[in-house]
Every structure is written in structure tokens, then in C-alpha cells.
C-alpha positions as a Markdown table, in Angstrom:
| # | Residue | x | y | z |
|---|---|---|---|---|
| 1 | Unk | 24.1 | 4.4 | 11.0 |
| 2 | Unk | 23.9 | 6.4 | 7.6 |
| 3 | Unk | 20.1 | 6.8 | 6.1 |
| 4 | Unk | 21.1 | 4.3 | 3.2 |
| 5 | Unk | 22.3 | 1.6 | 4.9 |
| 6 | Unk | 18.7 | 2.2 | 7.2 |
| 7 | Unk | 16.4 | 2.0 | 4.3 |
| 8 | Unk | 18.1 | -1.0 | 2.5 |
| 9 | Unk | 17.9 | -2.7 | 5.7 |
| 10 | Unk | 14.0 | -2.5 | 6.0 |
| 11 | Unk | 13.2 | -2.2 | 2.2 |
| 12 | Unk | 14.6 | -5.9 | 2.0 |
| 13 | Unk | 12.0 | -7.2 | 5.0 |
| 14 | Unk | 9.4 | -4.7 | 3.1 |
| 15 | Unk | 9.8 | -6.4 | -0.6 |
| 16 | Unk | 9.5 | -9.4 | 1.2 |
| 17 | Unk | 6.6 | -8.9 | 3.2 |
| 18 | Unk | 5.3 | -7.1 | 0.0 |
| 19 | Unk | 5.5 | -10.3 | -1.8 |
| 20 | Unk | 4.2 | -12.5 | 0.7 |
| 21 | Unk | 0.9 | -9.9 | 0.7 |
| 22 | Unk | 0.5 | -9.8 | -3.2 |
| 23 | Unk | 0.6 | -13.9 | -3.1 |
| 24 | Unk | -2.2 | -14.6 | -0.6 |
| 25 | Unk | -4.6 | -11.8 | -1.8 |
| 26 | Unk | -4.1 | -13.0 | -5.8 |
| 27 | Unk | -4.6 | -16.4 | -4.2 |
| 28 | Unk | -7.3 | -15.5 | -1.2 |
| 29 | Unk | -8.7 | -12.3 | -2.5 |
| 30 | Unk | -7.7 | -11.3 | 1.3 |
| 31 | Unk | -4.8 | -8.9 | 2.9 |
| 32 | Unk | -4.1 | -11.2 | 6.1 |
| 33 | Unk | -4.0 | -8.3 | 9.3 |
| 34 | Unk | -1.2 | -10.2 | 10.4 |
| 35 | Unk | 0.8 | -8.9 | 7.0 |
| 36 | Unk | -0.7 | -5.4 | 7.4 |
| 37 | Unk | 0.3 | -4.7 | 11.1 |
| 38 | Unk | 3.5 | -6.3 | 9.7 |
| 39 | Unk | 4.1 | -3.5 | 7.3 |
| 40 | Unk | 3.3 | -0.9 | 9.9 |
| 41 | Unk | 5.3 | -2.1 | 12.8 |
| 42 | Unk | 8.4 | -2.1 | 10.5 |
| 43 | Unk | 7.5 | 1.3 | 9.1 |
| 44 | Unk | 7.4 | 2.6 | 12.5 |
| 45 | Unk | 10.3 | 1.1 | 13.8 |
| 46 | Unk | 12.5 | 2.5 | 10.8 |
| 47 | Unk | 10.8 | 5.9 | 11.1 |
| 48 | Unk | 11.7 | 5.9 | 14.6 |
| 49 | Unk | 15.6 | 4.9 | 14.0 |
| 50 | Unk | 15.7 | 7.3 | 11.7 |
| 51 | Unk | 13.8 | 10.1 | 13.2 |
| 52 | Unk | 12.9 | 9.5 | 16.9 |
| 53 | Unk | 9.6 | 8.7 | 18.9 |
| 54 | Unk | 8.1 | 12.2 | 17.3 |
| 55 | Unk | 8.4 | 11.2 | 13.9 |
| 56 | Unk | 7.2 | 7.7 | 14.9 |
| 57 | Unk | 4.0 | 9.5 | 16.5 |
| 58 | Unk | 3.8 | 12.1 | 13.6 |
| 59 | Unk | 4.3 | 8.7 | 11.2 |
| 60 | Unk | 1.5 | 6.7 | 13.1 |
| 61 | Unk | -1.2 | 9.8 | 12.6 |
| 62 | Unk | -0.2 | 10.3 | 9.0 |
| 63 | Unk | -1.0 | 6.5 | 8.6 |
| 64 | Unk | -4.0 | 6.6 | 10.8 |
| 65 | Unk | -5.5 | 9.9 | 8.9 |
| 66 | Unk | -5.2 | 7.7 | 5.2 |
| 67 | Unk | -6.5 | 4.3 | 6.5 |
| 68 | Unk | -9.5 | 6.5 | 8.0 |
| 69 | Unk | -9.9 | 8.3 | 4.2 |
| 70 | Unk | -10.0 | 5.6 | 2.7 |
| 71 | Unk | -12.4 | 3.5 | 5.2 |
| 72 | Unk | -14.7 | 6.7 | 4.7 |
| 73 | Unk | -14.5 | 6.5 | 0.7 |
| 74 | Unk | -15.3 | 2.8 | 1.1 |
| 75 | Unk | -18.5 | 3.3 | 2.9 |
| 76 | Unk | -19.2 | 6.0 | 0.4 |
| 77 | Unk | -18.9 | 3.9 | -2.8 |
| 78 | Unk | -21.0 | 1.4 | -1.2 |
| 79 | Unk | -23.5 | 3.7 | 0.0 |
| 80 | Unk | -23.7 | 4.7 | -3.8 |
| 81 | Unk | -23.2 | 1.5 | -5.5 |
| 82 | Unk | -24.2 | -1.2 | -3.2 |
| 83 | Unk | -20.9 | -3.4 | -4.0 |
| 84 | Unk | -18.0 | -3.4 | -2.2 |
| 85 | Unk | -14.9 | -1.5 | -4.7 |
| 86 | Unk | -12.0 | -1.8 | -2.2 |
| 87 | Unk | -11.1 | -4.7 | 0.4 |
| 88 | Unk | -10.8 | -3.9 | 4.0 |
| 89 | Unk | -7.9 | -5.5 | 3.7 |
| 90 | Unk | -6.1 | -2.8 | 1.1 |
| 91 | Unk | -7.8 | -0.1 | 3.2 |
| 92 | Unk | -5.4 | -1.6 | 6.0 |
| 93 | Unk | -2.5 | -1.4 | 4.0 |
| 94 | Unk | -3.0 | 1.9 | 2.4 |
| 95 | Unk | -2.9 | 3.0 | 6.7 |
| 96 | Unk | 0.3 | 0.4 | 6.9 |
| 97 | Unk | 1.9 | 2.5 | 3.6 |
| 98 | Unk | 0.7 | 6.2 | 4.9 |
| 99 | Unk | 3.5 | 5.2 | 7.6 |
| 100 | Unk | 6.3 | 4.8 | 5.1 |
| 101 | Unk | 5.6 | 7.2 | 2.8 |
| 102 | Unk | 3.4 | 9.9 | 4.3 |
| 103 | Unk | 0.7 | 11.6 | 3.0 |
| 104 | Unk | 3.2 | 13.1 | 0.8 |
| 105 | Unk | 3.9 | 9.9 | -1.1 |
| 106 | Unk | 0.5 | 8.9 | -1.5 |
| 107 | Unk | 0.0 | 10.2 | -4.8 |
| 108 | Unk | 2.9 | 8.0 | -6.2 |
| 109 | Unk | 1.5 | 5.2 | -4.7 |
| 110 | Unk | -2.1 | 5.5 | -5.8 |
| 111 | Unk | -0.3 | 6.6 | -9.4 |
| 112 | Unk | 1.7 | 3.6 | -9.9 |
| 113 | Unk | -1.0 | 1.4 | -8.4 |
| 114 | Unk | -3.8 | 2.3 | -10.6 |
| 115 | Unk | -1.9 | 2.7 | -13.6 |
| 116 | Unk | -0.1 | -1.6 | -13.0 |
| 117 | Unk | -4.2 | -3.0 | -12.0 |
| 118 | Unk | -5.5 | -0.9 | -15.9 |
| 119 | Unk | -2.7 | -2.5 | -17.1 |
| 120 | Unk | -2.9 | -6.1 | -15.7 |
| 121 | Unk | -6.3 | -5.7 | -16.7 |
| 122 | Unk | -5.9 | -4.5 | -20.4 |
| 123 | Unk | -2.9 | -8.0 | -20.3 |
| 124 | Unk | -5.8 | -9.8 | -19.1 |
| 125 | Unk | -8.9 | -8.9 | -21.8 |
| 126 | Unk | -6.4 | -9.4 | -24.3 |
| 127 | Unk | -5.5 | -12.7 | -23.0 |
| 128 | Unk | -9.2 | -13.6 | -24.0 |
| 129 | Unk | -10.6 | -13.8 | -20.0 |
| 130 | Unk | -14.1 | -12.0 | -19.7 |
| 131 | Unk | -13.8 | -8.5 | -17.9 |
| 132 | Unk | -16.9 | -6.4 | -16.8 |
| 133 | Unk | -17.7 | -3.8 | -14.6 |
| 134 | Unk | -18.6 | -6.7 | -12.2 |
| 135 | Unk | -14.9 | -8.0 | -12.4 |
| 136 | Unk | -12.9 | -8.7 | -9.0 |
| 137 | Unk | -9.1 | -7.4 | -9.3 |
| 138 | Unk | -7.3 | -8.3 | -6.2 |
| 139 | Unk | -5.6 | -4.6 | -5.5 |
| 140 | Unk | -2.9 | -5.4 | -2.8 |
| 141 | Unk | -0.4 | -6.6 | -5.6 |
| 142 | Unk | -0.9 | -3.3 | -7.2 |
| 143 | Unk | -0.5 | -0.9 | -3.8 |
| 144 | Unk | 2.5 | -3.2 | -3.3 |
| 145 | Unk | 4.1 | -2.3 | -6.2 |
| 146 | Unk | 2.9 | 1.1 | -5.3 |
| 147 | Unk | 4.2 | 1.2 | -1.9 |
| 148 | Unk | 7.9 | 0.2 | -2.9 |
| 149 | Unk | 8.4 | 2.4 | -6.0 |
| 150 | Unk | 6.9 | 5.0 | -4.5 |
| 151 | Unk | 9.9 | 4.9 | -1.5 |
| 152 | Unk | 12.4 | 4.2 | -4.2 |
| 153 | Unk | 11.0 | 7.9 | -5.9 |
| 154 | Unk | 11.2 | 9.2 | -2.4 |
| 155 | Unk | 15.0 | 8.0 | -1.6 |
| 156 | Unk | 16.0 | 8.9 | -4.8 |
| 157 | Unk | 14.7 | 12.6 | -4.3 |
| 158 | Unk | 15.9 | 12.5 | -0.8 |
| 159 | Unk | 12.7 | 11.8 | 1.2 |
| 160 | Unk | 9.9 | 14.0 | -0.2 |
């Protein structure tokens, strides 16, 4: 099966999972684990068409490794702040998304996310709604649309 025709076939059940996540969080404030272990399990099954069970366990550590980062940089901004600045939740996905893109594509991700949450934000204050520093932003939209340009970037330049 050509590469193409492998990533259209789980980028379609990722956008749709993607959009399903961004919903119930902006809704919920909450990334469901049901919808994270989703978003792994596909990731791993297309790594492993595409590459074999090696690059499925080399896939699996990557995504283990960055959901582990980012639990540690969690505790630590609590630890200095005493409020919580990411959700459990979006430290699951960013494990679920170290799967599909590596630790390679992380900066893309984390790029594109932060730079669509300022700007959602910035849409938001000049809307007229009250933003602080004590604001809640529900992130997972923004890794979303992190996660999915972030593999287009990658496909486009042939995988990173």
C-alpha cells in the first residue's frame, strides 16, 4: 500500500477524533482518556503498517518520553505557582501526539499550538470578555490543530 494512501487513511479517523477532542474539552474543560488512548492506538497501528513492530515500539517510547516531560513540567509549574497551567488531559495527548509525530515534530506542534491559543485569546479580549492571568483556555483544541498541521508539514517534507 503506497505511504499516501496510508496517511490519508488514518489522517481522516485522526481529524475526526481531533474534532471530537477539541469539542468536549471547549465544552468540559476535559480530554476524555477514552479519546487520548484513541489517538495513540491509531498512531501506533499506522506506524506499525508503515514501519513494522520496531518502529511501533520505537513510536510507543518516543510518545511515552514526551507525555513523561510534560507530566514532569506540570508538577514543576505547580510546585512554583500553586495552580494547575496544563490539564492532565493535554499532557495525555501530547504522549498520544509524540506517537505520530515524534519527538521530531514536537516543535511544530507546540509552535502552531501556542501561536492559535495567543491568538484565540487576543479574538477573545477584543471581543470584550475579561482575560487575566487567572483565565482558563481549554488547550486540546489548540494541540489539535497542532497535531494535524504539524503531520501535514511532516508529509509534505517527507516525514521529518
Amino acid at each position: 500500500m503506497p505511504a499516501d494512501a496510508v496517511f490519508i487513511g488514518f489522517f481522516a479517523p485522526l481529524c475526526l477524533l481531533s474534532a471530537v477532542l477539541a469539542l468536549i474539552d471547549i465544552r468540559d474543560g476535559i480530554i476524555p482518556d477514552w479519546l487520548n488512548l484513541s489517538v495513540a492506538g491509531l498512531g501506533l497501528a499506522k506506524v506499525v503498517i508503515v514501519g513494522g513492530w520496531v518502529a511501533g515500539i520505537e513510536a510507543a517510547g518516543e510518545g511515552a518520553a514526551i507525555g513523561l516531560i510534560f507530566w514532569l513540567l506540570r508538577r514543576l509549574y505547580f510546585g512554583l505557582r500553586k495552580i494547575q497551567g496544563l490539564g492532565l488531559g493535554d499532557v495525555k495527548f501530547l504522549a498520544a501526539a509524540g506517537i505520530w509525530i515524534g519527538v521530531a515534530g514536537l516543535p511544530i506542534l507546540l509552535l502552531i499550538a501556542a501561536l492559535t491559543a495567543l491568538a484565540a485569546a487576543a479574538i477573545m479580549q477584543l471581543a470584550g470578555r475579561d482575560m487575566t492571568r487567572r483565565t482558563s483556555l481549554p488547550f486540546g483544541p489548540f494541540l489539535t490543530i497542532g497535531l494535524l498541521l504539524a503531520l501535514v508539514v511532516q508529509q509534505i517534507m517527507g516525514g521529518i
